[in-house]
C-alpha positions as CSV (number, residue, x, y, z in Angstrom):
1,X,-13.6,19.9,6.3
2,X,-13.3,17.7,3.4
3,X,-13.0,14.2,2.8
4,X,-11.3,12.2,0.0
5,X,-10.1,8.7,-0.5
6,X,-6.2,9.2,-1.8
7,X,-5.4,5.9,-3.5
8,X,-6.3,2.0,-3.5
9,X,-3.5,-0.7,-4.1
10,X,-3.2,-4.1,-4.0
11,X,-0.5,-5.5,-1.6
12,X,0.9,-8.5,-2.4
13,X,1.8,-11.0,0.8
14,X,1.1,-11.1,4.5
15,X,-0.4,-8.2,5.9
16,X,1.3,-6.9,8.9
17,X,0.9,-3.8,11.0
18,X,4.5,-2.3,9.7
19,X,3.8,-3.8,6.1
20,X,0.6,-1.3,6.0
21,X,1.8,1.7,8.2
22,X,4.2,1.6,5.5
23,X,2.2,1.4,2.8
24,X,-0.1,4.2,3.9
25,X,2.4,6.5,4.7
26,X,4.0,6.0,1.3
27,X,0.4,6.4,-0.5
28,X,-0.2,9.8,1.4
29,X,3.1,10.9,0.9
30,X,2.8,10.3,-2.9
31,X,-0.2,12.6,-3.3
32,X,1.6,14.8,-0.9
33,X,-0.1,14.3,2.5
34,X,2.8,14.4,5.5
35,X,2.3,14.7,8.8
36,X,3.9,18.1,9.0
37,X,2.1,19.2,5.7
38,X,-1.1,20.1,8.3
39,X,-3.2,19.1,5.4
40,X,-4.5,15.7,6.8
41,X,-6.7,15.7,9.9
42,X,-7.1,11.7,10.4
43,X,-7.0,8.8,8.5
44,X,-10.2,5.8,8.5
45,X,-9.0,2.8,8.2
46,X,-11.1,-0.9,8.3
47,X,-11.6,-2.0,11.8
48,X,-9.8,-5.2,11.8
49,X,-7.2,-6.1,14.4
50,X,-4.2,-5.5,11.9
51,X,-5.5,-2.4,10.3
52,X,-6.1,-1.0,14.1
53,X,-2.7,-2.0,15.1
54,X,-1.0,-0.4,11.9
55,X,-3.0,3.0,12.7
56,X,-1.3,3.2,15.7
57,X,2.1,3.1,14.2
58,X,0.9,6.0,11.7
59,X,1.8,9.5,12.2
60,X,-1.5,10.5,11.7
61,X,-4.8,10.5,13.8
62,X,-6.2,7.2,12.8
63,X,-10.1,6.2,12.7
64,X,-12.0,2.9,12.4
65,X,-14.8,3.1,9.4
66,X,-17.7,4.1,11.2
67,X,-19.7,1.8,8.4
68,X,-18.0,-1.2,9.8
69,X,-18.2,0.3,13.2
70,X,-22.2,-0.7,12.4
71,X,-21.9,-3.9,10.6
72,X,-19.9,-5.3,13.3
73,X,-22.4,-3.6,16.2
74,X,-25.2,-5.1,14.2
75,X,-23.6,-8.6,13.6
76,X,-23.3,-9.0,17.2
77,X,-26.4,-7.8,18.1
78,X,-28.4,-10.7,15.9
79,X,-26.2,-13.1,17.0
80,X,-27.4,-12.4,20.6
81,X,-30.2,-14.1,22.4
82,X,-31.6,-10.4,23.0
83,X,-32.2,-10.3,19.1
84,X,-34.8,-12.9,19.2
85,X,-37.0,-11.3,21.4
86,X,-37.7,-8.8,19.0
87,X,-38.6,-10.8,16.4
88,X,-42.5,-12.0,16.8
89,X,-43.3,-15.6,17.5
């Protein structure tokens, strides 16, 4: 298996699920990625609510960055009263 990053743009406006599906599909499609190519396994995609909502409108397998997977996990976790308790007085 291999992995590669295909393309970074900027886009302009409000972000909305539709506005990105469409804007991946037309990014993997222009390097020549389409569903029925067999050539793309899953896409990762940032973890926020309207990225997570535009991978489901993708017609691809869609994954949330496991990096921000950990941030997020690890933000929450210091937040939490259980953090302190591993910290010495």
């Amino acid at each position: 298996m291999k992995s590669a990053a295909i393309d970074a743009q900027v886009l302009p406006g409000n972000h909305t699920a539709p506005q990105l599906a469409k804007k991946l599909i037309e990014m993997a499609e222009g390097v020549g990625l389409t569903p029925h190519s067999g050539l793309v396994t899953a896409v990762t995609i940032d973890t926020t609510a309207t990225m997570l909502a535009a991978g489901r409108l993708l017609p691809f397998e869609y994954m949330g960055c496991f990096d921000h997977l950990i941030q997020l996990s690890a933000k929450i976790f210091f937040a939490s009263s259980l953090a302190m308790s591993f910290i010495p007085s």
